[in-house]
N, C-alpha and C positions, 0 to 999 in steps of 0.2 A: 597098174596105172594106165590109163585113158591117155591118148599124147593126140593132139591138135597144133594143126599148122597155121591155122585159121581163127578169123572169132566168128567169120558170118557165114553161116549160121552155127554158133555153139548151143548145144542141148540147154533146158533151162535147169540149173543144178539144183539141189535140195538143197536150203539152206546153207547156201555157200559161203565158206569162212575161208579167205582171201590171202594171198599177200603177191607183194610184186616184186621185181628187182632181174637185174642182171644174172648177179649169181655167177660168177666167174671164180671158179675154184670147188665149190659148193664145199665150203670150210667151216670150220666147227661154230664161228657165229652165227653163218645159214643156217646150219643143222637147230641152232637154238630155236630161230625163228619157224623153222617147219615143225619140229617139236612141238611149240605151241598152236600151231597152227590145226594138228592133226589132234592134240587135246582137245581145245576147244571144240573142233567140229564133234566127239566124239560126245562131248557133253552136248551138244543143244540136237544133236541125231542130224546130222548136216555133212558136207561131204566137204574136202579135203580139195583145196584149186591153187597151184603154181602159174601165176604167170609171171613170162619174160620174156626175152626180147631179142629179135636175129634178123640184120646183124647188128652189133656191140654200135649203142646208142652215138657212140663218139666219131664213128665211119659214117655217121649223118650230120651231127650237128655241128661237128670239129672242123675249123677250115685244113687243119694239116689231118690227112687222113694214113699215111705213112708212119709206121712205124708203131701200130696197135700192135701189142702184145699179150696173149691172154692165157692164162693159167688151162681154161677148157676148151676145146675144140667144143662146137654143137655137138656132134654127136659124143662128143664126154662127158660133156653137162647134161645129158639126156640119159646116158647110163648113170650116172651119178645119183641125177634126182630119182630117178626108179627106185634105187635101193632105198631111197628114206621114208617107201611106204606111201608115199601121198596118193590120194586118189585121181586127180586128176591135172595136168601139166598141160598148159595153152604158150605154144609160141606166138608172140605177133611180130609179125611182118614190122619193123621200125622202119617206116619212109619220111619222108619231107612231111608229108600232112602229119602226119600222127605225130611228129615232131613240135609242129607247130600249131596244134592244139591249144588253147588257153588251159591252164589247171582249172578252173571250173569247166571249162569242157570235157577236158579228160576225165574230169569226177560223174559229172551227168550223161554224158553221152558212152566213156567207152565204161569204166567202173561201174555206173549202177543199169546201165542200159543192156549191157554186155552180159554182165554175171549177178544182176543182182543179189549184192551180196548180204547176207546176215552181220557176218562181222569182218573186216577190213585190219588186216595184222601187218604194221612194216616196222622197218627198223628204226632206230633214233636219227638216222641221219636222210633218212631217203626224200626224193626231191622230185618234183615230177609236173609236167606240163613243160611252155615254152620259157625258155630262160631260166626252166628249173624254179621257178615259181612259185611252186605247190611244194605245200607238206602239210607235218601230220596238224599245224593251225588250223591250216584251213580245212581240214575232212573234219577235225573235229566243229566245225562252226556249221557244217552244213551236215552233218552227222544228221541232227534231227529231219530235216529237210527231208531227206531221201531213206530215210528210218534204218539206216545199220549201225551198228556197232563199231568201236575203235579202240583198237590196243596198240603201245607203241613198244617196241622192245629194246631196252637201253642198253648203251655200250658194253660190250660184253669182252672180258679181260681174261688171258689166258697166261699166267703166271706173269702178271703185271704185264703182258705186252699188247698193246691193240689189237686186235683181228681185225684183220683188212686185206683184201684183194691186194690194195696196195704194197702193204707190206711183207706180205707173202711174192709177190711179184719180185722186188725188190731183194729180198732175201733168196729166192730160184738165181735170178740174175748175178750175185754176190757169190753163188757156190756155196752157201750155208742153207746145205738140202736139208740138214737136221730139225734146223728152228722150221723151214718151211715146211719138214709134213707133221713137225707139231701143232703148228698151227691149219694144218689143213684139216687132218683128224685119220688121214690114212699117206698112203707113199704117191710122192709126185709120182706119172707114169706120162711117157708122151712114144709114137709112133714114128719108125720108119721103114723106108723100101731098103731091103738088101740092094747094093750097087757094087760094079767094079771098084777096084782102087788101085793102087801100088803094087800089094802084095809083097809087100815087106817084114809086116810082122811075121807071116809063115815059114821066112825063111831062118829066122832064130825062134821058134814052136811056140812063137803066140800069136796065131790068124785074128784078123780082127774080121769083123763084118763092118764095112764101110755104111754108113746110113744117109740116107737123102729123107729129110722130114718131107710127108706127104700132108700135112696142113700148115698155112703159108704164113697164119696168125701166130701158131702157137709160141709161146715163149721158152728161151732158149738158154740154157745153163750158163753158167759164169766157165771159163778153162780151166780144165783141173782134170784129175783122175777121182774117179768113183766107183763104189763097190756097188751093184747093180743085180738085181733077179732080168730074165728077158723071157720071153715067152714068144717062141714059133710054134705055129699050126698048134695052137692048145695045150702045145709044151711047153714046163717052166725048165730053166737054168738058170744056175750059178754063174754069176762072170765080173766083169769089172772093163770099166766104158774111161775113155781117151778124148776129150774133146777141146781143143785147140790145133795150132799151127805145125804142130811134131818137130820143134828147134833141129834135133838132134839129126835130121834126114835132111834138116833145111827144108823142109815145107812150105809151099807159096799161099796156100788157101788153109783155110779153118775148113776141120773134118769132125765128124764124130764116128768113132769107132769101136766096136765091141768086142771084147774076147770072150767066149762062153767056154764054159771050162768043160771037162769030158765031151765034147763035141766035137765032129768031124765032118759033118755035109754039107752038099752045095746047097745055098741057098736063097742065089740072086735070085733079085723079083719078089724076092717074100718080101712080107711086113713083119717089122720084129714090134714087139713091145717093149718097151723099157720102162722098169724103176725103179727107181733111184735112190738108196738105200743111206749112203755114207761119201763125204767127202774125205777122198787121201790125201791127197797134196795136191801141190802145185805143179803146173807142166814146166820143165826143165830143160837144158839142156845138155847132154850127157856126153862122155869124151869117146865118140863110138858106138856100135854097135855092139859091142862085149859089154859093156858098163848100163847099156839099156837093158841089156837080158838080164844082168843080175836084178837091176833096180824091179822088172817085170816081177819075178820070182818073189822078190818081197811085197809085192802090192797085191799079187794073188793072193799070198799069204794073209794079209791083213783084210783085203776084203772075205776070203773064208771064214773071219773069227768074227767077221761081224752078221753073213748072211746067215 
């Protein structure tokens, strides 16, 4: 895959067969639409063009710009769409102008001027130019005009439930990781810095690694315990992740914290990976620190049965 951070100057593509969109999650309806996308190019011998957009259209257009939360980090969405094969991935720069573009602008000037495309692929809901304006009416009316092709790809259902950014958001947020990486099509995973902590858990044999997320956007699990893979320096483990206020120590601030299992090194300053495998339960309040070890003991237990 080809990645551009740019459009001026973008190569002139071989019969380029298109599609647009955010792409946050890059979840199993994505996959549908790049599927098609990568067909078609292969039938008219034409090549394979992802665009989308950094940063997340609503940090420009939205007057509350607080409190975006997004399933991919750039550089996740970036690993993500690599794996689906496409030939080539353009990010554009979304500013004020490009914003407020008329949808016939944005059709003639940045779509057929940019990538003139052979064929034009989006989904049934996508919306595009100022005030969201534009869709696929209007590419189809001016379709002949600027001579490409138009396919739209309709709501795509995944044991009767919507696929949507939205609702995968939504379901991350609720601590129902399960429905969420069904519908994503592999395991949420998100990023942090090993940090100091308490250093509590080590003192009854379950060390945690305290985390500080290093992207400021990404979205952030419901409280609860969870059975988790983590991966340092290219190494995977076994563990099981703590993310709320710790009742039972009386905890003043929301932590996330991991225990890896058979591990034993220092590892402040790393990045771990996390993901996210199964919700256990609920975060509790426990009579002590003897009744926390036990309940630990079993939550080990139950996440081993499911990694």
């Amino acid at each position: 895959m080809k990645l551009y951070y740019h459009t001026d100057p973008l190569p002139v593509f071989n019969n380029a067969v298109i599609t647009i969109g955010t792409f946050d999650g890059v979840h199993q309806g994505h996959l549908q639409i790049i599927q098609t996308v990568k067909e078609m190019a292969l039938a008219v011998g034409g090549e394979s063009v992802i665009i989308t957009f950094h940063p997340h259209p609503r940090k420009v257009v939205s007057s509350i710009v607080t409190g975006i939360r997004l399933i991919n980090s750039l550089e996740e969405r970036i690993e993500l769409l690599e794996k689906t094969g496409i030939d080539h991935l353009v990010i554009v720069p979304f500013t004020d102008y490009f914003a407020n573009q008329s949808a016939e602008e944005y059709i003639s000037d940045f779509l057929v001027t940019q990538f003139h495309p052979h064929t034009i692929i989006i989904g049934y809901d996508h919306c595009f130019g100022k005030d969201r304006l534009g869709g696929f009416k209007l590419l189809a009316e001016l379709a002949s005009k600027y001579k490409y092709q138009l396919k739209e790809i309709p709501e795509h259902l995944l044991d009767a439930v919507k696929v949507s950014s939205t609702n995968i958001r939504n379901a991350i947020l609720h601590g129902q990781i399960e429905e969420a990486n069904k519908l994503l099509g592999y395991t949420f995973f998100f990023q942090g810095e090993v940090i100091h902590g308490d250093k509590i858990g080590r003192t009854i044999g379950y060390p945690t690694a305290n985390l500080k997320s290093t992207k400021e956007e990404k979205i952030s699990l419901g409280d609860g315990i969870y059975a988790v893979y983590a991966e340092v320096e290219n190494k995977r483990y076994k563990g099981m992740m703590s993310i709320g206020f710790r009742p039972t120590v009386n905890g003043k601030k929301r932590v996330t914290e991991v225990n890896l299992f058979d591990f034993d090194e220092e590892i402040y300053g790393f990045t771990m990976k996390v993901f996210v495998k199964k919700y256990l339960r609920a975060e509790v309040r426990f009579n002590g620190l003897d009744a926390l070890k036990l309940q630990l003991h079993k939550d080990k237990k139950d996440s081993l049965a499911c990694l």
